[in-house]
N, CA, C and O of each residue as an XYZ file, in Angstrom:
508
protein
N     109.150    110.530    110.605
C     108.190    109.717    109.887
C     108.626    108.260    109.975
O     109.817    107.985    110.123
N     107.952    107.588    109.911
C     107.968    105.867    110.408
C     108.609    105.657    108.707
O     108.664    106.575    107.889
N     109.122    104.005    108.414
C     109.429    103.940    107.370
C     108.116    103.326    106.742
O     107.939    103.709    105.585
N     107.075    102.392    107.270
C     106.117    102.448    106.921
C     105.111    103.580    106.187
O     104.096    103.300    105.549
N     105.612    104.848    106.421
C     104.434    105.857    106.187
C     105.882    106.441    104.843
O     105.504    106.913    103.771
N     107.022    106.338    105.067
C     107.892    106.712    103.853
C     107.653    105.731    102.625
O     107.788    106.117    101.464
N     107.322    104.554    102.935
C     107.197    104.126    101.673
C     105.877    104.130    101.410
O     105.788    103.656    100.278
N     104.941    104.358    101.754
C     103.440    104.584    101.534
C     103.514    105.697    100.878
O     103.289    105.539     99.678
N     103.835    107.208    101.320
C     104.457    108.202    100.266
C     105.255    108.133     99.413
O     105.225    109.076     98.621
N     106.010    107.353     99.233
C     106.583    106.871     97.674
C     106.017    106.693     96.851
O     106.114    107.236     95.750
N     104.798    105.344     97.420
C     104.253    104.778     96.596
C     103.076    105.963     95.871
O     102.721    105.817     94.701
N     102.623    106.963     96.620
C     101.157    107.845     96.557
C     102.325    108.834     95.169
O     101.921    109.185     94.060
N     103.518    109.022     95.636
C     104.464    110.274     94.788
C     104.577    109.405     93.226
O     104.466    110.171     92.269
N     104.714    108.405     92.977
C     105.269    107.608     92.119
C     103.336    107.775     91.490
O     103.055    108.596     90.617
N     102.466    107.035     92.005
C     101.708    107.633     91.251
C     100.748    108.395     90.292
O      99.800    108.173     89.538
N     101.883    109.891     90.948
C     101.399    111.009     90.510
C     102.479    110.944     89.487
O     102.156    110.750     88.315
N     103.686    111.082     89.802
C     105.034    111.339     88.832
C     104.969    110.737     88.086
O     104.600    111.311     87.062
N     105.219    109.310     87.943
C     105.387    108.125     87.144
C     104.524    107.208     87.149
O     104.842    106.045     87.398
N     103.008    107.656     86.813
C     101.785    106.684     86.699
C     101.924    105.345     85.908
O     101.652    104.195     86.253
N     102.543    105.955     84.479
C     102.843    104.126     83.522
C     103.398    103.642     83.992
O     102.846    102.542     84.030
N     104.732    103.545     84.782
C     105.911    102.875     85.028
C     105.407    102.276     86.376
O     105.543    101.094     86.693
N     104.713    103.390     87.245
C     103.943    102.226     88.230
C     103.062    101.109     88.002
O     103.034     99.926     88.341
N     102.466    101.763     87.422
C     101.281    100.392     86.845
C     101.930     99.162     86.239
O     101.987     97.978     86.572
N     102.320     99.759     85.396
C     103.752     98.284     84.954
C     104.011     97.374     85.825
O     103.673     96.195     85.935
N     104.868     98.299     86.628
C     105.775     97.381     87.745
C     105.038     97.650     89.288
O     105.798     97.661     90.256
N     103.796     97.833     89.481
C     103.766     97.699     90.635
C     104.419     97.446     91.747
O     104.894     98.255     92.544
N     104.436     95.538     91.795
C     104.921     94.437     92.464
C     105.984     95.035     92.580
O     106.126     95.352     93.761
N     106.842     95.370     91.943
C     108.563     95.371     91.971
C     108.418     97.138     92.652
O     109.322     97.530     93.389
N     107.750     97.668     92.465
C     108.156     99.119     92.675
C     107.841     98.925     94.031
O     108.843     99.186     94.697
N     106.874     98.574     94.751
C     106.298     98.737     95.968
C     107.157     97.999     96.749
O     107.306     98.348     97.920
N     107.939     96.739     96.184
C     108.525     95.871     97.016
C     109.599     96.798     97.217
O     109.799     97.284     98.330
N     110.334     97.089     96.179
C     111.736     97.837     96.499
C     111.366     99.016     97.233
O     112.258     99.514     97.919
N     110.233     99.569     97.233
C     110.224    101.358     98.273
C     110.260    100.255     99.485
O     111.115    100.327    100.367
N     109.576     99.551     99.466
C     109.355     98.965    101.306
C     111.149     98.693    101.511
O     111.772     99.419    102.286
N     111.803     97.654    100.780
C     113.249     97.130    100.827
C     114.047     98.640    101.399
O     114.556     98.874    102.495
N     113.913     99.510    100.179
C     114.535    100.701    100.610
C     114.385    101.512    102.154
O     115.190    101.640    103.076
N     113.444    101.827    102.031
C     112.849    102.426    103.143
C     113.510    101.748    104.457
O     114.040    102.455    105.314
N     113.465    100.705    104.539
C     113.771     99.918    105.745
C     115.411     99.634    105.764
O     115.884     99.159    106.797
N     116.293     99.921    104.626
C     117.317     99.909    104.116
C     117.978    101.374    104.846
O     119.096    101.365    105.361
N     117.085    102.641    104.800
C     117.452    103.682    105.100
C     117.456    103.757    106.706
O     118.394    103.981    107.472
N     116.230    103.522    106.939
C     115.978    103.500    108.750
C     116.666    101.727    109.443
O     116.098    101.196    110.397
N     117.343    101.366    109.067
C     117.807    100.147    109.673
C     118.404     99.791    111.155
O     118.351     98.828    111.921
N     119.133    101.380    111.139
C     119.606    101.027    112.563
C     118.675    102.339    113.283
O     119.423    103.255    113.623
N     117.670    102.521    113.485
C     116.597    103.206    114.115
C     115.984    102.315    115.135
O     115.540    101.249    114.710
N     115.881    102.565    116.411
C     116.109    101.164    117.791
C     116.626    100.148    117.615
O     115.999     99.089    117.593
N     117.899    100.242    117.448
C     118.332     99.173    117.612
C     119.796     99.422    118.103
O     120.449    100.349    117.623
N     120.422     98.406    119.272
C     121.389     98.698    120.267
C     122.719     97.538    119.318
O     122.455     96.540    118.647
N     123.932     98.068    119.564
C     125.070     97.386    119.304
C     126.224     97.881    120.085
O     126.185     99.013    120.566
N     127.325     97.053    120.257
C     128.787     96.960    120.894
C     128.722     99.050    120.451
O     128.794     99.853    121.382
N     128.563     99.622    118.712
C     128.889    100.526    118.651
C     128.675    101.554    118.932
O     129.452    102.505    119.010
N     126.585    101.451    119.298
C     126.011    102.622    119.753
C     124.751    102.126    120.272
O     124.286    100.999    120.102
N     124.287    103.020    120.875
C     122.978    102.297    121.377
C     122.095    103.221    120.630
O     122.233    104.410    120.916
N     121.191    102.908    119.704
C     120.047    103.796    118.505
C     118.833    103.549    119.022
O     117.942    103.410    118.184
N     118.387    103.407    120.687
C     117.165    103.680    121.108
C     116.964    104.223    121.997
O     117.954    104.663    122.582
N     115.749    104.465    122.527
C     116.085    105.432    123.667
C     115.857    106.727    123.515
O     114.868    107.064    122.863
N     116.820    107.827    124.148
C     116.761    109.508    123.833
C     117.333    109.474    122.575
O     116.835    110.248    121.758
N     118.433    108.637    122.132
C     119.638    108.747    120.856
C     118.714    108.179    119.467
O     119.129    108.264    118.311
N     117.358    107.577    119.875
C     116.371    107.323    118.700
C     116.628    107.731    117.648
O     116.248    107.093    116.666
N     117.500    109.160    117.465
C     117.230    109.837    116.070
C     118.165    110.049    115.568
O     118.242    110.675    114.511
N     119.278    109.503    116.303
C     120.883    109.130    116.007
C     121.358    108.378    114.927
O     122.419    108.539    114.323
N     120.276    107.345    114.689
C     119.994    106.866    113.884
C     120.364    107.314    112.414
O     120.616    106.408    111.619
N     120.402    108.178    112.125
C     120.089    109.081    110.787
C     121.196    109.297    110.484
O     121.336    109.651    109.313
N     122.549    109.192    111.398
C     123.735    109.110    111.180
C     124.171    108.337    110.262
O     124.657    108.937    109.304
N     124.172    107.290    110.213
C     124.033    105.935    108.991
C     124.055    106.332    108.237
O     125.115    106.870    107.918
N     122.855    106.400    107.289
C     122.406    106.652    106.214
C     121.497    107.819    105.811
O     121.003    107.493    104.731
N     121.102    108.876    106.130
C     120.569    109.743    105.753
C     121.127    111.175    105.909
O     120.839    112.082    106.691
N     122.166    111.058    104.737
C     123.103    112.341    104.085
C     123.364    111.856    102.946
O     123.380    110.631    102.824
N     123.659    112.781    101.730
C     124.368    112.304    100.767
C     124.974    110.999     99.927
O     124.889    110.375     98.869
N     125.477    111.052    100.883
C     126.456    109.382    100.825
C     125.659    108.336    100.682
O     125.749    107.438     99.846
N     124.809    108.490    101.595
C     123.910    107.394    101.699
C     122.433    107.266    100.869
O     121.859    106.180    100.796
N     121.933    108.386    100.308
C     121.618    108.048     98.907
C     122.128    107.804     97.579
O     121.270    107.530     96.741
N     123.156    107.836     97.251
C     124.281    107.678     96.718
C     123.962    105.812     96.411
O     123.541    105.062     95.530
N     124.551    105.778     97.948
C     124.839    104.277     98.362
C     123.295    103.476     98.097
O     123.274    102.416     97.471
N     121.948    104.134     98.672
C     121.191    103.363     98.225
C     120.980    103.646     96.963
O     120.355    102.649     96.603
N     121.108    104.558     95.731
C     120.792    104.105     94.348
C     121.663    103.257     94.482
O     121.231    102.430     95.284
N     122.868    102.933     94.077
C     123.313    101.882     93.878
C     123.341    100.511     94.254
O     123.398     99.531     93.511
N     123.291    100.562     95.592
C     122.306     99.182     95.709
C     121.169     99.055     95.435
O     121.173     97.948     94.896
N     119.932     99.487     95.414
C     118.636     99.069     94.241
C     118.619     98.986     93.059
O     117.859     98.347     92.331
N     119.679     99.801     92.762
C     119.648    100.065     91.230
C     120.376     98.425     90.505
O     120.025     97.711     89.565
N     121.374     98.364     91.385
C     121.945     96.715     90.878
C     120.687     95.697     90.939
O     120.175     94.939     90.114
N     120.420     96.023     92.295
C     119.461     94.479     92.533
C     117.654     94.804     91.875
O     116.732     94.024     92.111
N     117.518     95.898     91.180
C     116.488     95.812     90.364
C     116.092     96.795     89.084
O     115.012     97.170     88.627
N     117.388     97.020     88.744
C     117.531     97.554     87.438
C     117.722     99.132     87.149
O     117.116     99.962     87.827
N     118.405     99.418     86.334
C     118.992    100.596     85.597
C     117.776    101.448     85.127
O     118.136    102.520     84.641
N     116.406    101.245     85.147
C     114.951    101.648     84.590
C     114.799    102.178     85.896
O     114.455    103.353     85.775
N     114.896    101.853     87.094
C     114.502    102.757     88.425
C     115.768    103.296     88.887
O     115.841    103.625     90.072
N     116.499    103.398     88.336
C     117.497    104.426     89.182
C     117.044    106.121     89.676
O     117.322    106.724     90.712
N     116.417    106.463     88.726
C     116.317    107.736     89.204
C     114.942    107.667     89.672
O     114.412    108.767     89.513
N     114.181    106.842     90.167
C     113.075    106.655     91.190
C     113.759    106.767     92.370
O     113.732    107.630     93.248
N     114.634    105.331     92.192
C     115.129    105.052     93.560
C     116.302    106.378     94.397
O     116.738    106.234     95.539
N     116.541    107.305     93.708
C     117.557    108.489     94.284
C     116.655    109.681     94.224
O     117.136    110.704     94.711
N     115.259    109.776     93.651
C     114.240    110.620     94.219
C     113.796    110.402     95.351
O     113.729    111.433     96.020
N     113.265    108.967     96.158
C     112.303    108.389     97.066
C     113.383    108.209     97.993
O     113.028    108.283     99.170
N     114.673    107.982     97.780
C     115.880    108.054     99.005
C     115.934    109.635     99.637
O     116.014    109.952    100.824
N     115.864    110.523     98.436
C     116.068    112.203     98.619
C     115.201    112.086     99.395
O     115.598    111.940    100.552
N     113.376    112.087     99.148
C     112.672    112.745     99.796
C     112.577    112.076    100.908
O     111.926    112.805    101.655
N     112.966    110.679    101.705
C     113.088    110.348    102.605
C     113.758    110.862    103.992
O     113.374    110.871    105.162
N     114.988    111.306    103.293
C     115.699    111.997    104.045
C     115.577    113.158    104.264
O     116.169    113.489    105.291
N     114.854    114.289    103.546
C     114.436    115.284    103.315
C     113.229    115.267    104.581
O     113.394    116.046    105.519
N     112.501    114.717    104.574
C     111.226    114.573    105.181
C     112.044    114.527    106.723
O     111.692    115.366    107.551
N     112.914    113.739    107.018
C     113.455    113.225    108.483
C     114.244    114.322    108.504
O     114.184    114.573    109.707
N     114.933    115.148    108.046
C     115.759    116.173    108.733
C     116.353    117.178    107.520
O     117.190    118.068    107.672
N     115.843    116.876    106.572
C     116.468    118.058    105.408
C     115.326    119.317    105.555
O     115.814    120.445    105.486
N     114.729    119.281    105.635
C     113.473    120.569    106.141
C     113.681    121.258    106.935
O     113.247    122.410    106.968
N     114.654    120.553    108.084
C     114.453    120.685    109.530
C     116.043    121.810    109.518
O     116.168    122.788    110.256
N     117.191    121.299    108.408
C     118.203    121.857    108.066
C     118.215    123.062    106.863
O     118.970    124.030    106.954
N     117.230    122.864    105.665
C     117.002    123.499    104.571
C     118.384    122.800    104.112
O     119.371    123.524    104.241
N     118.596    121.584    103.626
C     119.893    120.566    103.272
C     119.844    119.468    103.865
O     119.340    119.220    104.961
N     120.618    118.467    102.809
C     120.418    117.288    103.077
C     122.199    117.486    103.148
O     123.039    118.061    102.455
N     122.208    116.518    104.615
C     123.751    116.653    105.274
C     124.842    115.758    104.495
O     124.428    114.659    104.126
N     126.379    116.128    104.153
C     126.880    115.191    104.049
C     127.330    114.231    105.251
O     127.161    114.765    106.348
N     127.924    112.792    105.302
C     128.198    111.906    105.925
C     128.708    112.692    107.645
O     128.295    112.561    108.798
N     129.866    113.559    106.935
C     130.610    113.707    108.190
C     130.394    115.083    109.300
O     130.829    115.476    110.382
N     129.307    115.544    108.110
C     128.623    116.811    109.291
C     128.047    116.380    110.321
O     127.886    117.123    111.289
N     127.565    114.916    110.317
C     127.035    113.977    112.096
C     128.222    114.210    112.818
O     127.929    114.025    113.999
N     129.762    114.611    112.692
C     130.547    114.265    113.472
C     131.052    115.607    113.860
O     132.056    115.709    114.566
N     130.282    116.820    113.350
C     130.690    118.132    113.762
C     130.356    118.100    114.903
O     129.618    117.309    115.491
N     130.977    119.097    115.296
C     130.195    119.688    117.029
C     129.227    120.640    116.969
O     129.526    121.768    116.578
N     127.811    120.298    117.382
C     127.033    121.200    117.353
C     126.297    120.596    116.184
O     125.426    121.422    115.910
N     126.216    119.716    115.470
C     125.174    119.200    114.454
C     123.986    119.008    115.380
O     122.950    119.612    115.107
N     124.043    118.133    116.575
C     122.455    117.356    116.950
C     122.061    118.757    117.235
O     121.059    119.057    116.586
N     122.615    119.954    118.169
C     121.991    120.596    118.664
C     121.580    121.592    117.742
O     120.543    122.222    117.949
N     122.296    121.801    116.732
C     121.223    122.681    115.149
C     120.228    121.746    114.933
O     119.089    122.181    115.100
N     120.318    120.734    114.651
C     118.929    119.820    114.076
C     117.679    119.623    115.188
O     116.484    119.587    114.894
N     118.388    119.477    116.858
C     117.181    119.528    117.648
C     116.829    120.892    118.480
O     116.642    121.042    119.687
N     116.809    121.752    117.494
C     117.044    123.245    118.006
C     117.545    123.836    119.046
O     117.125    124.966    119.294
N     118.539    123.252    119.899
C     118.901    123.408    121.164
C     119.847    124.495    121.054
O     120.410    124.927    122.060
């Protein structure tokens, strides 16, 4: 799923879940799913000295940030930079993010260092 279409489902989930608190904070809620979202998929095409994340390895990507750790890591960074009132938004809409990109695909959302097992890509790309 694009991160565009993850935070568009945030925004449609938050609706349903947390209708007052959206309406409230709109502005701030919508800004931070977009911040997040793009926070999660960051290194998704994009090439460095450390790896190259485009290409066939496109989905390599997910290594980063989408396990455990790394929702973890993003409540706590949103949660600083826009308050203790969305924390448990922001570690629902991180879950189902990651969930959506490869926790379905596992029945689990991976910790950090199961990317570095042998045989992770090829369980996740059914090979």
């Amino acid at each position: 799923m694009k991160t565009t279409e993850h935070a568009l489902k945030s925004i449609e989930n938050l609706q349903k879940t947390h209708p007052e608190i959206y309406e409230e904070n709109k502005e701030t809620l919508e800004k931070m799913l977009f911040e997040m979202h793009n926070w999660l998929d960051f290194f998704s095409g994009k090439k460095s000295e450390e790896y190259d994340y485009s290409g066939i390895n496109c989905i390599k990507h997910r290594e980063q940030r989408h396990h455990l750790e790394g929702i973890q890591e993003a409540t706590k960074l949103f949660t600083e930079k826009y308050g203790a009132r969305f924390k448990e938004i922001i570690s629902e809409e991180a879950e189902n993010h990651i969930w959506e990109d490869l926790g379905q695909y596992l029945g689990r959302i991976p910790f950090a260092s199961e990317y570095k097992q042998i045989g992770f890509w090829k369980e996740l790309r059914g090979w």
